[in-house]
N, C-alpha and C positions, 0 to 999 in steps of 0.2 A: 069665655067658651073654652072645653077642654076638649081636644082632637085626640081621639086613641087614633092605633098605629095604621088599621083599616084606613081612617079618614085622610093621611095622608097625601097629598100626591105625589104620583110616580115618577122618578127621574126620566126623562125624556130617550136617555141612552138604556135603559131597566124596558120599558114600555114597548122600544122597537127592536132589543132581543127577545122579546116574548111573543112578539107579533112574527119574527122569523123563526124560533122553534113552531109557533104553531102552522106557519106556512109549509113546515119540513115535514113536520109530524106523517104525514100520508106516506111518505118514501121510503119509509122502514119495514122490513119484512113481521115486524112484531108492534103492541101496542094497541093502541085504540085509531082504528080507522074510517073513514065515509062507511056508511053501509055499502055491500054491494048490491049491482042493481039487478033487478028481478032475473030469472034465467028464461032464458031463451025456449020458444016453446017446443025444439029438437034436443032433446037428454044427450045428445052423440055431441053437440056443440055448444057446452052451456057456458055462460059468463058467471061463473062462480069466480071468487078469488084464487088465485093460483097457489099450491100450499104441496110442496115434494118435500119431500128429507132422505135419507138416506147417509151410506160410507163409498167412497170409491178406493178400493186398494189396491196401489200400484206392488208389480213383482220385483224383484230384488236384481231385477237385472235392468231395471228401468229406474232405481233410484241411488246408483253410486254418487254422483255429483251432487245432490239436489239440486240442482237446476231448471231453468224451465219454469211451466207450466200446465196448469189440467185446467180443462174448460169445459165445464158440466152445461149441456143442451137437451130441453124437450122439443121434441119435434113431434110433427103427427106422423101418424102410422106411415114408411114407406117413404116420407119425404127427406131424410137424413142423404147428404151427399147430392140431391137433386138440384138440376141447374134451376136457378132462380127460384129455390125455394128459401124457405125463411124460418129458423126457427120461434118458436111460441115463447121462449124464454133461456136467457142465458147468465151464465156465472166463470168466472175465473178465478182459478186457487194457486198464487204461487208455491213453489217448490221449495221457496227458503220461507214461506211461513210459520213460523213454531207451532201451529195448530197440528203438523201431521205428525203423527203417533208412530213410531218405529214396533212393528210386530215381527214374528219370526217369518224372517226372510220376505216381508210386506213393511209398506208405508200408508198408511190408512189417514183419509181427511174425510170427518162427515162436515155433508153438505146440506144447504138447502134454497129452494127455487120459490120464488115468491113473486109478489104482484110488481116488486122493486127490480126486479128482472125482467122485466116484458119485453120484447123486441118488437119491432116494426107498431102497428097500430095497437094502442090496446086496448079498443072495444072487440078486437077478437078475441072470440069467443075459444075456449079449449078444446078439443075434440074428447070422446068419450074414450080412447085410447091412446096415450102419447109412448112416444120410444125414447128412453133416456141415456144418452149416447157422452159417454167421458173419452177427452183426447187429451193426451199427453204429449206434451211439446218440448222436445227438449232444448231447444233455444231460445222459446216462450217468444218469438218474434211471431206475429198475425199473417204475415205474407208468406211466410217460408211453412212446406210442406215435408220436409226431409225429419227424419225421424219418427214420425209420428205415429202413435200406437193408440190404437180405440179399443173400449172396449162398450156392451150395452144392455140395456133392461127395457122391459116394458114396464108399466105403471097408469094408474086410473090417477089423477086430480086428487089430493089427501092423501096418498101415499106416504107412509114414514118410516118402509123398512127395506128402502130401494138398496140393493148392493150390485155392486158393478166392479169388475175386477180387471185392469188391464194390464196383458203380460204381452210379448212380444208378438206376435202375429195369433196374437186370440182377439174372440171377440164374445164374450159370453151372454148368459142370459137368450142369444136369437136361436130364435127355432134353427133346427135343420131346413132345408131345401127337401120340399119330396119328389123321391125320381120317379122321373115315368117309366109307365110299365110298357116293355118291348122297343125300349129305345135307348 
């Protein structure tokens, strides 16, 4: 009897690296994944797959050292900064990454937010408007709040031309505030 290569068996050590790529496969923001599951009968809060992109460009007075860190977060509308609130999906970009792009008098790093980022439970569902809010850290420690400069966008689910710009006490892309009248 003649065995072509097919009919072989698989080395033992071959068969259960194959068996843990295919266990990983799902955790990639790219690729072939589960379907997702049907959406939710409210369009404002659907369980679509999560799919942002976008550049966030820090100002030239924010990347002398490169140091640190920037932490790209969707939140829903209004809950950014909110005690116990939680954002929907998060990402962190160091500062000595070679990804970011040195521009005139900018540092530019495009991003993007995907189902491999989900924070807290992730059968929740997106909302129909998320705020996309980049922090700049320049000690890139988690605990420490000193230095820190945001900047932020709005964006719908599929979004792929988000730009958010953080310079020193800006915060772009947010509406104004509107004043009231006779007050």
């Amino acid at each position: 009897m003649v065995r072509t290569a097919s009919a072989l068996p698989m080395p033992r050590t071959r068969h259960l690296a194959l068996l843990g790529l295919a266990a990983l496969a799902p955790l990639g923001c790219g690729g072939s994944q589960a379907p997702a599951p049907a959406p939710l009968a409210d369009p404002a809060n659907s369980r679509e797959p999560a799919t942002l992109a976008g550049k966030v460009e820090l100002s030239a007075e924010l990347t002398g050292e490169r140091r640190g860190s920037v932490t790209i977060q969707a939140w829903g509308e209004g809950e950014a900064g909110r005690a116990g609130a939680e954002p929907y999906l998060s990402r962190i970009y160091a500062m000595d990454d070679p990804d970011w792009l040195p521009g005139d008098s900018t540092l530019a790093h495009y991003f993007g937010l995907c189902e491999a980022d989900r924070v807290g439970d992730p059968a929740r569902g997106l909302p129909g408007e998320l705020e996309i809010e980049a922090n700049f850290d320049p000690d890139g420690l988690p605990g420490t709040r000193e230095g820190v400069e945001r900047g932020r966008a709005r964006a719908r689910n599929g979004a792929t031309d988000i730009e958010i710009t953080i310079s020193p006490r800006s915060e772009t892309a947010k509406p104004a505030v509107p004043r009231k009248q006779g007050g």
